[in-house]
C-alpha positions in Angstrom: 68.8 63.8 -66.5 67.6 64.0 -70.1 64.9 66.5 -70.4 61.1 66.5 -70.8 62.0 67.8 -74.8 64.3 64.8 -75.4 61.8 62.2 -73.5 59.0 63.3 -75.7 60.8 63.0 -79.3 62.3 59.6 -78.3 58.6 58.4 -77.6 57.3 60.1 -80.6 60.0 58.1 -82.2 59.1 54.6 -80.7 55.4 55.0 -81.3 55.9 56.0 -85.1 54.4 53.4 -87.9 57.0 51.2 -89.4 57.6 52.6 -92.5 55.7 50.3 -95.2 58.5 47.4 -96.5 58.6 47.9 -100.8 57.0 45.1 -102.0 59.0 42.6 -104.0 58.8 43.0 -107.8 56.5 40.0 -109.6 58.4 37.3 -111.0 58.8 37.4 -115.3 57.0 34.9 -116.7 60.3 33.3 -117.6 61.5 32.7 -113.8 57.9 31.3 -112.9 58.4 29.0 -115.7 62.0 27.8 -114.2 60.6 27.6 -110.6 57.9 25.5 -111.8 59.8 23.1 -114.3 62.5 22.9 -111.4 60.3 21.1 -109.4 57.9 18.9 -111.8 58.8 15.5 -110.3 56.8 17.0 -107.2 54.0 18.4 -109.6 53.7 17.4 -112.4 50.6 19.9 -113.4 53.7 22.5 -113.0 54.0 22.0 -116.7 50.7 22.8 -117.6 50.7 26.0 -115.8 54.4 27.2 -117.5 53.2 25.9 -120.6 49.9 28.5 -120.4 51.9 31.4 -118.7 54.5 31.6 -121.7 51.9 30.9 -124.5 50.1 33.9 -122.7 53.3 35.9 -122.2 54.3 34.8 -125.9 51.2 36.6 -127.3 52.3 40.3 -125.4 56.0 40.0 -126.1 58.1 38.6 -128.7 61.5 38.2 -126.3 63.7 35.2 -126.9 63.7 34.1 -123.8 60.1 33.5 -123.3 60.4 31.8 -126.7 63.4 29.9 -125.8 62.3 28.3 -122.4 58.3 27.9 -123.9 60.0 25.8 -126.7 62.0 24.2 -123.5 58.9 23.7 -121.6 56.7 21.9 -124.8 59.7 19.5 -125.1 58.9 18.4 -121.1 55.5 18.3 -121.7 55.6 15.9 -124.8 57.8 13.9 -122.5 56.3 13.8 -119.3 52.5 14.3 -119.6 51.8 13.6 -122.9 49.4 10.4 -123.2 49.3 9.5 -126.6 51.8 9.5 -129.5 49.8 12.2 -131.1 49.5 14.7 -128.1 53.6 13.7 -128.2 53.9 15.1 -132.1 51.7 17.8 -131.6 54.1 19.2 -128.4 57.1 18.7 -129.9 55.6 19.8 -133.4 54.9 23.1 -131.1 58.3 23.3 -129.4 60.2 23.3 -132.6 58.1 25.8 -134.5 58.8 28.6 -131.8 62.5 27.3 -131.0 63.0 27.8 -135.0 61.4 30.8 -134.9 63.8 31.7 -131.7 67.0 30.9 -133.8 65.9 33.5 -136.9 65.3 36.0 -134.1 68.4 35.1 -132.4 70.6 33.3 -134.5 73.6 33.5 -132.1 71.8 32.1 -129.0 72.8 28.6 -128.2 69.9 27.7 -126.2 67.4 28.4 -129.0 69.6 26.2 -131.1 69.2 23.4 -128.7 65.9 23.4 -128.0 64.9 23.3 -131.6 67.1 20.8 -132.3 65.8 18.6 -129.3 62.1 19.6 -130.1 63.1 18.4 -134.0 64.5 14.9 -132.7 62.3 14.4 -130.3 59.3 14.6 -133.1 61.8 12.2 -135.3 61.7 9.8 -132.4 57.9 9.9 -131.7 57.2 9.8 -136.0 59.2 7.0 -136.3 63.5 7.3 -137.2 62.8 6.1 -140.6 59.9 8.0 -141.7 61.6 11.0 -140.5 65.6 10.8 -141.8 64.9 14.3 -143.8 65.2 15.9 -140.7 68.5 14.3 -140.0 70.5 17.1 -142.0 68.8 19.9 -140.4 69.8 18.2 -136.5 73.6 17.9 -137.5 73.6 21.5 -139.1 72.0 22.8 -135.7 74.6 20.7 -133.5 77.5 22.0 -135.6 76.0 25.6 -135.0 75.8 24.6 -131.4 79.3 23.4 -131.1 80.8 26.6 -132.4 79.0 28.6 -129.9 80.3 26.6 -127.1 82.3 23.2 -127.0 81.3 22.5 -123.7 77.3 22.3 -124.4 76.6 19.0 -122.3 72.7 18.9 -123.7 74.6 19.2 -127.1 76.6 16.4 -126.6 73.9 14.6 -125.3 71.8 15.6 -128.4 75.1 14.4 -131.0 75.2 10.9 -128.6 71.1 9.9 -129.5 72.1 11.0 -132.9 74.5 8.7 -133.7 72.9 6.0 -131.3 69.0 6.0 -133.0 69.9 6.3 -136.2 70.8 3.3 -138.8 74.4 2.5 -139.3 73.8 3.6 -143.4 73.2 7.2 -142.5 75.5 8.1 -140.6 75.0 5.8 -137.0 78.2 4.9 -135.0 77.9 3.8 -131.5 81.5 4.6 -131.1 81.1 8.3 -131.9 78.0 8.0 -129.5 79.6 6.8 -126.9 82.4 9.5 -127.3 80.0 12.2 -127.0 78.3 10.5 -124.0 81.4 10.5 -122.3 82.2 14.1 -123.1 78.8 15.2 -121.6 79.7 13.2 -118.5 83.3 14.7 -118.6 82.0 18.2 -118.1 78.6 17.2 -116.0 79.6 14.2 -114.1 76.0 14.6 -112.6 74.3 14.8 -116.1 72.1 11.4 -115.2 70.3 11.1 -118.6 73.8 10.8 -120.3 74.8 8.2 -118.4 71.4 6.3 -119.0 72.2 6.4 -122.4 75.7 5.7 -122.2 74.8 2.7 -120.6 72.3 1.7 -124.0 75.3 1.8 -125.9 77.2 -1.3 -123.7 74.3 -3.1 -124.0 74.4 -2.3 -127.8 77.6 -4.1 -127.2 77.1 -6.4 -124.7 78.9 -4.8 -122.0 76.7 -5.6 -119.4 79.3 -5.1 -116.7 79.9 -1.2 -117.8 76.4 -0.8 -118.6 75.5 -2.5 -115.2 78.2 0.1 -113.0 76.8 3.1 -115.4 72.8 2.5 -114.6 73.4 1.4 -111.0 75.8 5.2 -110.7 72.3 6.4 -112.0 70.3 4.9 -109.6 72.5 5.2 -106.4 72.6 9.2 -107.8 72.1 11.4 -104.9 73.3 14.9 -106.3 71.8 14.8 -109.8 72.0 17.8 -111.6 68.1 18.2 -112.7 66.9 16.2 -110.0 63.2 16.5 -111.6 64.6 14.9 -114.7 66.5 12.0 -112.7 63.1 11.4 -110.5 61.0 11.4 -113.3 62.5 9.9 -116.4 66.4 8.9 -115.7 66.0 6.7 -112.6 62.8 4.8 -113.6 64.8 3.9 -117.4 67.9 3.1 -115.3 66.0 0.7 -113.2 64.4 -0.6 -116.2 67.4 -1.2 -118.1 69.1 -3.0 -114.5 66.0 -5.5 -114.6 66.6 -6.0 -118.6 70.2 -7.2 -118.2 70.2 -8.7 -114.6 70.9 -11.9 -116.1 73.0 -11.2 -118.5 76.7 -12.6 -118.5 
């Protein structure tokens, strides 16, 4: 029979506070951002809110990668809620300067590479190809840099594909070379929707409307994409489009 000593600290025991749990550390700015951007198809005022906490974060630190996914974040936000051409300029305008700045801090990262090459396109697209073909140079020069660091970069790929797609056949466009890189993305990302979107522009470049036709409708009957905020908002409504633009197309 256990004694009246042994009763007594086994009660003290039981009736003792829980000792207090440690509370988890606050997310970095950085991974707020990603959880945010991750799921932007359900809220799109995400954006808005990673956009402000890096700028904020971006005026107490100088780290490259607050720089790197800020100048990530602008590109999404010239993309997705921007509502005129100029609000379009003026965020990818932004997203470049701070992923250049990024690659003079970092030179060896390949993600501040990309996203001030994308940024630098991206405002090329939304200015107009032609009135902006001195940027061309600096693009190739960053996807060569990019390529060296690693091989297997889809977004690179993906970057060198629109390159060679948008631009006119006297500087330097070649669908063929576009579709190559396309095809490489989708090599190493199977899932990589907005590859495949645009691999499907160049068959209908060509009028291959049965490849373009199996590539979009892949897109659309997608159910593992890899950014599935991407494929919600942008890839699956241009796939769609682009269906309803060749349905009768022989």
């Amino acid at each position: 029979m256990p004694s009246r000593a042994l009763i007594a600290a086994t009660l003290l025991l039981l009736l003792a506070p829980a000792p207090a749990r440690a509370q988890a550390p606050a997310p970095t700015p950085v991974a707020a951002a990603r959880l945010l951007v991750a799921r932007y198809h359900e809220d799109a005022a995400g954006l808005d809110r990673a956009r402000d906490l890096l700028e904020a974060a971006l005026q107490g630190d100088r780290q490259i990668e607050t720089m790197v996914m800020l100048s990530y974040v602008h590109f999404l936000w010239g993309d997705v809620r921007a509502t005129t051409p100029e609000d379009k300029l003026r965020a990818y305008e932004r997203g470049r300067e701070i992923g250049k700045r990024a690659v003079e801090l970092a030179p060896q990262s390949h993600d501040a590479h990309l996203w001030y090459a994308i940024n630098t396109g991206r405002w090329g697209q939304a200015k107009g190809v032609l009135r902006s073909l001195f940027l061309l140079p600096t693009v190739r020069e960053e996807l060569d840099i990019m390529f060296a660091l690693n091989p297997r970069s889809v977004r690179a790929h993906s970057l060198a594909g629109n390159i060679f797609l948008e631009v006119p056949r006297l500087v330097g466009g070649d669908r063929a070379k576009a579709e190559e890189h396309f095809k490489k993305a989708l090599e190493i990302d199977p899932r990589f929707t907005v590859a495949r979107v645009d691999l499907a522009r160049v068959y209908i470049a060509e009028a291959r409307w049965a490849e373009a036709r199996r590539a979009l409708e892949r897109v659309v009957n997608e159910r593992a994409p890899t950014i599935v905020a991407d494929w919600t908002v942008k890839d699956l409504p241009r796939a769609r489009k682009l269906l309803e633009s060749i349905r009768d197309k022989k």
